[in-house]
C-alpha positions in Angstrom: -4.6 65.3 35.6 -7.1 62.7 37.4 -7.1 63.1 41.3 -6.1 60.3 42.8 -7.4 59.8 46.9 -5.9 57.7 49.0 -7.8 56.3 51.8 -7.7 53.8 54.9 -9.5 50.5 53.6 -12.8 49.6 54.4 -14.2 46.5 54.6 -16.5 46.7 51.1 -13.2 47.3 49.3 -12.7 43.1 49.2 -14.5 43.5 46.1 -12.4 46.0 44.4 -9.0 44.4 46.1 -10.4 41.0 44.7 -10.4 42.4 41.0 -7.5 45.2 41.7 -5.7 41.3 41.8 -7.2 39.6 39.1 -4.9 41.9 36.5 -1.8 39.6 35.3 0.4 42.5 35.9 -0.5 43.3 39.5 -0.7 39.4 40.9 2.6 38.9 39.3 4.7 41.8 40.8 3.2 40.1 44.1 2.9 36.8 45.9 -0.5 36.5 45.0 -2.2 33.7 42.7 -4.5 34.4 39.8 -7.9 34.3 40.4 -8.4 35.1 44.0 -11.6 34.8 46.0 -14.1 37.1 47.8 -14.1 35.2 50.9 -10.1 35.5 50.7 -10.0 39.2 50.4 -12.6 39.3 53.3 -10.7 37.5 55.3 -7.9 39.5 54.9 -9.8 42.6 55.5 -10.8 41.7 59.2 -7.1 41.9 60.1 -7.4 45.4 59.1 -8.3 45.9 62.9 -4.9 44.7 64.2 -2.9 48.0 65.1 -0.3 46.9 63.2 -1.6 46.4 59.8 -2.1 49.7 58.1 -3.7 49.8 54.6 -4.4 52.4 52.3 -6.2 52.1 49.1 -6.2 54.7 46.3 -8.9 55.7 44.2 -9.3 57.4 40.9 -13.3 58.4 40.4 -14.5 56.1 42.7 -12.6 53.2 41.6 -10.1 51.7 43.8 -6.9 51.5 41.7 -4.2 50.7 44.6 -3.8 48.9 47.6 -0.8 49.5 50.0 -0.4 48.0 53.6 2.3 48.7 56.1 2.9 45.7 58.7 4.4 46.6 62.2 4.7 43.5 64.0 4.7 43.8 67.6 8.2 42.4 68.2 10.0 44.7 70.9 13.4 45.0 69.2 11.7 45.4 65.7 9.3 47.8 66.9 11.4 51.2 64.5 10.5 48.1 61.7 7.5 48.5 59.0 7.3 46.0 56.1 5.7 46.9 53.2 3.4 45.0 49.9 1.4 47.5 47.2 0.2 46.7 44.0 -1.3 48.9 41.0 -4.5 47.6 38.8 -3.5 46.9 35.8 -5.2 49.8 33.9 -4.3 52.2 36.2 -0.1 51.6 36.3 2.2 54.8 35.3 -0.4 57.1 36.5 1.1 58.0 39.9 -1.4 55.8 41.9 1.8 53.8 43.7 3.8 57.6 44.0 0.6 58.6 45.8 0.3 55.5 48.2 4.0 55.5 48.6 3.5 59.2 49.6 1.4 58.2 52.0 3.0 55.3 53.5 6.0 57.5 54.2 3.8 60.9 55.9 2.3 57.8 58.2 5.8 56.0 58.9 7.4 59.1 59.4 5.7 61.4 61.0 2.6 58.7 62.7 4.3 55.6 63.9 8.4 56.6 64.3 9.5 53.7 62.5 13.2 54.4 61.3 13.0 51.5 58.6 10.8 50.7 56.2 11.4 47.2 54.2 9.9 45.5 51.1 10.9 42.8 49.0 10.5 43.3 44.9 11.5 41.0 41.6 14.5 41.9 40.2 12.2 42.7 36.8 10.0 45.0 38.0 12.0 48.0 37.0 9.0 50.4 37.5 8.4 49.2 40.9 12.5 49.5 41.5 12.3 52.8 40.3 9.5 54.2 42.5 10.8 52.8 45.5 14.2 54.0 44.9 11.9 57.6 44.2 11.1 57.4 48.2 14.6 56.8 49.3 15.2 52.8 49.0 18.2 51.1 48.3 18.9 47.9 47.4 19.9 45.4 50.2 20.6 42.4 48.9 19.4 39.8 46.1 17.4 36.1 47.0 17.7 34.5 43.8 14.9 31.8 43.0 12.9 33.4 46.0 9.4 32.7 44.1 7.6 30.4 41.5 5.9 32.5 39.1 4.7 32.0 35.9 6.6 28.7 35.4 10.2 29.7 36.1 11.5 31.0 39.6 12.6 34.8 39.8 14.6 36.0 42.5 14.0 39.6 44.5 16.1 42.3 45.8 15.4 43.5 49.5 15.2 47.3 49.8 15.0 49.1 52.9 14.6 52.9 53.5 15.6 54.3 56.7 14.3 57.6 58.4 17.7 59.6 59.1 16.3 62.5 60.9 
């Protein structure tokens, strides 16, 4: 089996992030658009420095196959609160690359930053994605139907949360 390492993101990963998100499959499990730009990922990238962004990327021989961030806004009654996005390169899905970054996400949530609840929003489609959260403990919320345009047609999302019992 490959080794996959997961690692905080640097700023020369915008390259890697920009074509991580060019693959059909990992732009539409997100809110991203196709094609996205260098300048966009950069940008993105300096926030990296705000305490409550936390990304990890994951790499498989020096390629960057995931991406994973963990928001804690700074809100005072929604401080126990981490919201999370990830997304899998195309090539690189069923390989345990999002078991690996959800794996981390969890040590660092857990153990790091005391949140007690972890949330994410995901298409009702992506069964994979379902699956691997539910792997780390989420449940389904709730449903949004028609929550985003994608591909032509809206598609609606459930909203999982996870919550740290101990």
């Amino acid at each position: 089996m490959t080794e996959i390492i997961v690692r905080s993101v640097e700023m020369n990963d915008a390259d890697h992030l920009r074509k991580l998100f060019e693959g059909e499959r990992a732009y539409s499990g997100t809110l991203q658009l196709p094609r996205p730009s260098q300048q966009l990922w950069e940008n993105r990238l300096e926030q990296r420095n705000r305490e409550s962004v936390h990304q990890y990327v994951a790499e498989i021989d020096s390629k960057v196959v995931g991406h994973l961030f963990l928001d804690n806004p700074p809100n005072p009654r929604r401080r126990h609160v981490g919201y999370l996005g990830m997304a899998v390169r195309d090539d690189s899905q069923g390989q345990g690359v999002g078991s690996a970054l959800m794996a981390a996400m969890v040590d660092l949530a857990d153990n790091w930053l005391n949140l007690r609840r972890i949330e994410l929003t995901v298409f009702v489609d992506n069964e994979p994605a379902i699956k691997l959260y539910k792997k780390f403990g989420f449940q389904v919320e709730g449903e949004s139907p028609d929550y985003a345009f994608r591909n032509g047609e809206y598609v609606g999302v459930y909203h999982m949360g996870r919550i740290n019992k101990r």
